[in-house]
C-alpha atoms as one frame of an Amber mdcrd trajectory, in Angstrom:
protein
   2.689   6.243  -1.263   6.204   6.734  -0.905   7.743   8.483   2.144   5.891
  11.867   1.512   2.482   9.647   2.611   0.586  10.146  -0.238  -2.660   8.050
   1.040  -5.758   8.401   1.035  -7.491  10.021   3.911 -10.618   7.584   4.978
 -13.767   7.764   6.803 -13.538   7.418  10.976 -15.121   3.621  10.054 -11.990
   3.449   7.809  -9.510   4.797   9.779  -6.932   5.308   7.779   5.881  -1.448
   6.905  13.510  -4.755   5.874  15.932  -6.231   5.042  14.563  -6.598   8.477
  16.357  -8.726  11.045  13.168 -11.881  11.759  13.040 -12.447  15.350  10.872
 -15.598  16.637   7.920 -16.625  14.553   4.363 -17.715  15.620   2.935 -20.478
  14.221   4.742 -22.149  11.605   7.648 -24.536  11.614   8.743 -23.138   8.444
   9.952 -19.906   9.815  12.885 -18.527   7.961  12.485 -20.660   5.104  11.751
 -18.639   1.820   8.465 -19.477   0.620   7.579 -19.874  -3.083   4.840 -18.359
  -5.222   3.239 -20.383  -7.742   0.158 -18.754  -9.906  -1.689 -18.451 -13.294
  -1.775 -14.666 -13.227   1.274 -13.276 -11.384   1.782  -9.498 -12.563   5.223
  -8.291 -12.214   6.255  -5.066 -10.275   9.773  -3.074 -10.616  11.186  -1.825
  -7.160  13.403   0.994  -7.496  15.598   2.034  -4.534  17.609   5.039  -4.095
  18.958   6.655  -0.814  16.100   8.954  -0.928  13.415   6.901  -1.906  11.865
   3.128  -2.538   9.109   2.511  -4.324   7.460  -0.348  -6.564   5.455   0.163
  -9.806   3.485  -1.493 -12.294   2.750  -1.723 -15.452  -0.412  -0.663 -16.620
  -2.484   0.104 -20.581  -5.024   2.827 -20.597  -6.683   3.434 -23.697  -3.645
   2.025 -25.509  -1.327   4.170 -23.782   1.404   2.791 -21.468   1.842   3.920
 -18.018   3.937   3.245 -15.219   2.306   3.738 -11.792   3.014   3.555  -8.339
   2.121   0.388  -6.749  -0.011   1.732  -3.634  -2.155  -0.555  -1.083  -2.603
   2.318   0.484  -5.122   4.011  -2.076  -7.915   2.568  -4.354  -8.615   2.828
  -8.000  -6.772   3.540 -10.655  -5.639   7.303 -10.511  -3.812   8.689 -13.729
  -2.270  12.154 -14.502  -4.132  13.692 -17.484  -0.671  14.066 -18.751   0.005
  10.815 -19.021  -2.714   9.376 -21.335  -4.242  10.366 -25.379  -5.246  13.902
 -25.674  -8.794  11.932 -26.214  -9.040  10.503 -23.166  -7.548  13.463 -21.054
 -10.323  15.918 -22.505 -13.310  13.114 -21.537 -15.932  14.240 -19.415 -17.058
  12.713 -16.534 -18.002  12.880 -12.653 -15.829  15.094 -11.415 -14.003  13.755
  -8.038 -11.747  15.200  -5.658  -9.157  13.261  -2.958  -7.311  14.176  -0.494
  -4.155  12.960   0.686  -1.820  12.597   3.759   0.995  15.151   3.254  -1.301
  17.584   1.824  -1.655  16.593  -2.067  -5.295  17.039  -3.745  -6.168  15.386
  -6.960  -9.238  16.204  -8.679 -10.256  15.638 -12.166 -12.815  13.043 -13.611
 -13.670  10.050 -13.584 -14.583   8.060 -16.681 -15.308   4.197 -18.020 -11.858
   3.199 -19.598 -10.431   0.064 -20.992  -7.273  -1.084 -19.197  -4.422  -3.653
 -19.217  -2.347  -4.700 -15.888   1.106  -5.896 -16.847  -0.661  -7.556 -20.220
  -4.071  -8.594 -18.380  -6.956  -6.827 -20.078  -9.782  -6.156 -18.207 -13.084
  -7.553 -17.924 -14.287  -4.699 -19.870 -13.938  -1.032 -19.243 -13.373   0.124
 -15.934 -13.941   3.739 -13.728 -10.541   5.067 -13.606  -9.825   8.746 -12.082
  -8.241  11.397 -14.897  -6.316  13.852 -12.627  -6.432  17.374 -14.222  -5.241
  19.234 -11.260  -2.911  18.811  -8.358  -2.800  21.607  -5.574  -1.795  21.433
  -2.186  -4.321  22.090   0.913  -4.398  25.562   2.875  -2.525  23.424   5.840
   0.385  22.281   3.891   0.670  24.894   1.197   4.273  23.353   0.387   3.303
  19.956  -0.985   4.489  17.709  -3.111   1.782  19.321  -5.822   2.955  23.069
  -5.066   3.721  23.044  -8.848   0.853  21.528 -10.329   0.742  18.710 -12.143
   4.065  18.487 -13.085   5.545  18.733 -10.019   3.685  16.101  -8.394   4.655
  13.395 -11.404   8.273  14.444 -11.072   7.837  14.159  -6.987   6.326  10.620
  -7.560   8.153   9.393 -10.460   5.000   7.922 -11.944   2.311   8.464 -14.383
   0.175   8.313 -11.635  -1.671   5.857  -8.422  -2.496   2.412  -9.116  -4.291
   2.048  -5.942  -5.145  -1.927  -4.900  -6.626  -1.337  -1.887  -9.200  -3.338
  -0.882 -12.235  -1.044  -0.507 -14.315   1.403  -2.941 -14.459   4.935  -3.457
 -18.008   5.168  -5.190 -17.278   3.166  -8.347 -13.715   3.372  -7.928 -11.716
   0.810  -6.676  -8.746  -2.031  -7.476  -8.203  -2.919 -11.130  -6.658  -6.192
  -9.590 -10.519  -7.142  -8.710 -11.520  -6.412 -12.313  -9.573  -8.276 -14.449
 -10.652 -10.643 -17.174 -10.235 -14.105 -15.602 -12.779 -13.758 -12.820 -12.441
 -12.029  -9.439  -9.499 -13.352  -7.437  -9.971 -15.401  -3.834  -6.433 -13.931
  -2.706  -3.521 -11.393  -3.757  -0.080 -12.129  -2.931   2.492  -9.241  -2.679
   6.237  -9.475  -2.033   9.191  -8.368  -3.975  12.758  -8.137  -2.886  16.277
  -6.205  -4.544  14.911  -5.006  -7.796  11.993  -7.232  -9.000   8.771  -8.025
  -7.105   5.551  -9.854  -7.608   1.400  -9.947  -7.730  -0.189 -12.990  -7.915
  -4.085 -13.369  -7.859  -4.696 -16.610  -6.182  -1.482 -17.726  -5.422   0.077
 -21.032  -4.025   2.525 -20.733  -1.641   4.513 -24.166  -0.759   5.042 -22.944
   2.827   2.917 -22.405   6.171   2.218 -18.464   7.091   4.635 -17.250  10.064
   1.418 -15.168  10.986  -2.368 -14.608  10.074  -4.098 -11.292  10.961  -7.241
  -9.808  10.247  -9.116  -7.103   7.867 -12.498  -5.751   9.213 -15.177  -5.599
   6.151 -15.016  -1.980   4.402 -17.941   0.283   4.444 -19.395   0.079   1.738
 -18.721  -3.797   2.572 -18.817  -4.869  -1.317 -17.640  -3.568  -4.431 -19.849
  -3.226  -7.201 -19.003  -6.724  -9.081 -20.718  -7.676  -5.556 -17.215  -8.888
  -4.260 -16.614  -8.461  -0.677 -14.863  -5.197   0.166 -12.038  -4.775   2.977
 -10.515  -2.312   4.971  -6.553  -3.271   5.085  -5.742   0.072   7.121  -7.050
  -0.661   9.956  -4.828  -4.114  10.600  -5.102  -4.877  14.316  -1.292  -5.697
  15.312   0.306  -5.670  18.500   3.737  -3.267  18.468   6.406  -2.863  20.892
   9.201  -0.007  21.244  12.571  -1.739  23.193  10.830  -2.585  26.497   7.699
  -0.113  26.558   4.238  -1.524  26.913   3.289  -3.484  24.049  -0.009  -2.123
  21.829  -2.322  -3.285  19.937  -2.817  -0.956  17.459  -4.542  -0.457  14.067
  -1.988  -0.880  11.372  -2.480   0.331   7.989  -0.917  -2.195   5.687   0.403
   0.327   2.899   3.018  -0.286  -0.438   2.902   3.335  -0.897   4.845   4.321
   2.489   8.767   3.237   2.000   9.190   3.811   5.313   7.400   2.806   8.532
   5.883   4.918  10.268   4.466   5.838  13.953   2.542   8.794  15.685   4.168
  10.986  18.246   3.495   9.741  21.648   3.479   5.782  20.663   4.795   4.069
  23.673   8.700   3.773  23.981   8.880   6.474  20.905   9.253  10.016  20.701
   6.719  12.862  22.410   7.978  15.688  20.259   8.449  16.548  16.165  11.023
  14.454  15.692  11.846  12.871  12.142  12.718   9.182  12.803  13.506   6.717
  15.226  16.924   6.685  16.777  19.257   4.456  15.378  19.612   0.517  17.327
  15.894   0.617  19.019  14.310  -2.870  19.161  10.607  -3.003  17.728   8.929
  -6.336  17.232   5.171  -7.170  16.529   3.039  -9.846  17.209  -0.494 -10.952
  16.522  -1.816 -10.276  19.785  -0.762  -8.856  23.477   0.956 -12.478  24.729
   1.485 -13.738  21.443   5.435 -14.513  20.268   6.789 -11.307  17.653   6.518
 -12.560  14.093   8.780  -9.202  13.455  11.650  -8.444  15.445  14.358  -5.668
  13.993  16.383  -2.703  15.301  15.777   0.549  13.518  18.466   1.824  10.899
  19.040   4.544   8.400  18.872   2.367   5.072  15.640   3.721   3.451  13.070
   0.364   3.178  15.350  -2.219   4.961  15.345  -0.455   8.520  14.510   3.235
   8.707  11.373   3.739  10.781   9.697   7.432  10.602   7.393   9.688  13.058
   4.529  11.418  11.516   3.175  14.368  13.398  -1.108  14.081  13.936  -1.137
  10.030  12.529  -2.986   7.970  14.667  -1.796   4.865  13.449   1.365   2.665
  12.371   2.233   2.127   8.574   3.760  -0.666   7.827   5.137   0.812   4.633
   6.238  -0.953   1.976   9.191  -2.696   3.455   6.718  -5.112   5.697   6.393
  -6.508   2.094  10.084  -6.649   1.407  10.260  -8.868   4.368   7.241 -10.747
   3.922   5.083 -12.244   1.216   1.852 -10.820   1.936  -1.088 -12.596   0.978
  -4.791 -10.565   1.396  -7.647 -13.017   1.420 -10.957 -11.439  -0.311 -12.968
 -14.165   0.907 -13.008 -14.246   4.271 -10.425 -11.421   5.560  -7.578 -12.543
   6.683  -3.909 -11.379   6.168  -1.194 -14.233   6.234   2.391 -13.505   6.543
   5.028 -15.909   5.039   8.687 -15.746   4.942   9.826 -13.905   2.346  10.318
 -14.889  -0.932
C-alpha cells in the first residue's frame, strides 16, 4: 500500500506492478485492443496521482459513517482508523489483533462485527472489520510512517484507513468484496486508468486475456462463508532485467504498492542499497521461462507509469499498482487463475 509498502507480512506458506510500453502478447489475437467491462455490481474507485504518490481508493459505510480507504490487494479485511468512525463504534470491544507491516507500521486495535456498505453495496449482514486504536512503528524501523501515532499514519496514507481485498483470511478477517449482499462473486475485475478506475464482481469482458497465470490456494484454503481462499502474493511470473537470465519468480500482485518493486540481487538489477532502477532498462515478463513477454517496458521516473523501485531484504517482485493501470486484472475465486487483458 502505496510506495512506503504498507503490506501485510504473511506466513512462509504465504510468502508475501504503466503507462507501460506493451511489448508482444501471448495468447490472444486481441492484443492491444482495449477490452471492455460489463457487470451488475461494478464498484467505482478514485485514483489520485501526484509526483510523490499514486494510489486508488474506495468508498466504503461503516456504521453509517463514510470512509474513504485505500484500495489494497495487498492486505485483507477491512482495517479502519478509530478516528475515522462514531465515537460508538471506536470505543467497542472486541478481540484485540495486532499486524504488522512491510516498512515497519503496526496496527493493533479490535476487531468487532460491523455493518458495512462498499461504494452503496450493503453487506450480507455485519461483517469482522479491524478498529485500529494504535499505530507505532517496530524497534527495526523506529522512523515509520506511524512514528506519530495515529495521526500521522492517516495523514502518511491519505485514508481513513485499509480496505484490504486480498484473497485470503486473517482469522475472521478478510475481503468485504466476498461478503456482499448479492452472493459471493466467481471473479473480481480490477483496472482503472487517469483518474477513475473500476471493481466489478463477475465481470464480462468482450475481449480474450493477453495472459492467464496462477494463484496457489491460501492456507487456511477457505474463508469462513466456505468460499475458496487464495494466495495472490505468491504469483508465479517469469521476469527479465535487459538481457540477464530470465526468472521465474513469485510475484505478489499488490494495488497498495504504486511502484514496482524488486529485491537487491535480482538478476540484471542492482547488488547494493540502491533506490530505483536506472532510467531506459528493458524488463519484460512472461508466463513461463520460453513463453513470449505479455509486459515489455523500459523503466522511467513517472511515479505508476514507469518507475520501478529496489527494496532492501524483499524476496519477491511487486507488481504494484501500475500492473493494473496497464492491465484489467481479473482474479478468478473459483478455480485460481489470474487473466490479464488489455487495458481498459
Amino acid at each position: 500500500m502505496r510506495s512506503l509498502a504498507l503490506r501485510r507480512r504473511v506466513a512462509a506458506t504465504a510468502v508475501i506492478t504503466l503507462s507501460l510500453f506493451l511489448g508482444a502478447c501471448s495468447g490472444s489475437s486481441d492484443a492491444g485492443h482495449s477490452s471492455k467491462i460489463t457487470g451488475d455490481r461494478q464498484l467505482p474507485l478514485k485514483v489520485d496521482r501526484s509526483r510523490s504518490d499514486v494510489r486508488a481508493t474506495i468508498a466504503t459505510t461503516i456504521s453509517g459513517e463514510s470512509q474513504n480507504l485505500l484500495f489494497d490487494t495487498g492486505s485483507t479485511g477491512l482495517s479502519v482508523l478509530a478516528t475515522a468512525v462514531p465515537s460508538s463504534v471506536a470505543s467497542m470491544t472486541g478481540d484485540p489483533f495486532q499486524e504488522s507491516f512491510v516498512g515497519g507500521v503496526v496496527l493493533s486495535g479490535v476487531v468487532v462485527a460491523l455493518p458495512v456498505e462498499v461504494a452503496g453495496n450493503a453487506s450480507n449482514g455485519p461483517i469482522m472489520v479491524r478498529i485500529v486504536t494504535t499505530a507505532t512503528c517496530s524497534s527495526s524501523v523506529p522512523n515509520c510512517s506511524a512514528k506519530d501515532g495515529i495521526a500521522g499514519f492517516a495523514k502518511s496514507i491519505d485514508a481513513d484507513g485499509i480496505f484490504g481485498a486480498g484473497l485470503w483470511a486473517t482469522g475472521s478477517v478478510y475481503s468485504p468484496l466476498t461478503q456482499l449482499a448479492g452472493g459471493m462473486p466467481s471473479s473480481i475485475a480490477v483496472a482503472w486508468g487517469g483518474s477513475t478506475g473500476s471493481v466489478t464482481l463477475d465481470p464480462i469482458i468482450d475481449t480474450a486475456p493477453v495472459a492467464t497465470l496462477s494463484m496457489a490456494p491460501a492456507n487456511p484454503a477457505a474463508l469462513a462463508n466456505g468460499a475458496k481462499a487464495w494466495n495472490n502474493l505468491t504469483v508465479p511470473i517469469c521476469w527479465q532485467i535487459e538481457s540477464s537470465q530470465r526468472t521465474c519468480t513469485a510475484t505478489a500482485l499488490d494495488t497498495g504498492a504504486a511502484a514496482m518493486s524488486f529485491p537487491i540481487g535480482f538478476p540484471g538489477g542492482p547488488t547494493t542499497n540502491v533506490k530505483e532502477l536506472s532510467s531506459r532498462q528493458r524488463i519484460t515478463a512472461s508466463t513461463t521461462a520460453t513463453a513470449e513477454p505479455f509486459l515489455n517496458f523500459s523503466t522511467g521516473r513517472k511515479l505508476g507509469e514507469n518507475l520501478v523501485t529496489v527494496i532492501p531484504g524483499q524476496s519477491f517482485v511487486n507488481s504494484g499498482l501500475q500492473f493494473f493501470d496497464q492491465f484489467v486484472v481479473v482474479f478468478s475465486l473459483s478455480d485460481g487463475t489470474v487473466r490479464l487483458y488489455s487495458g481498459a
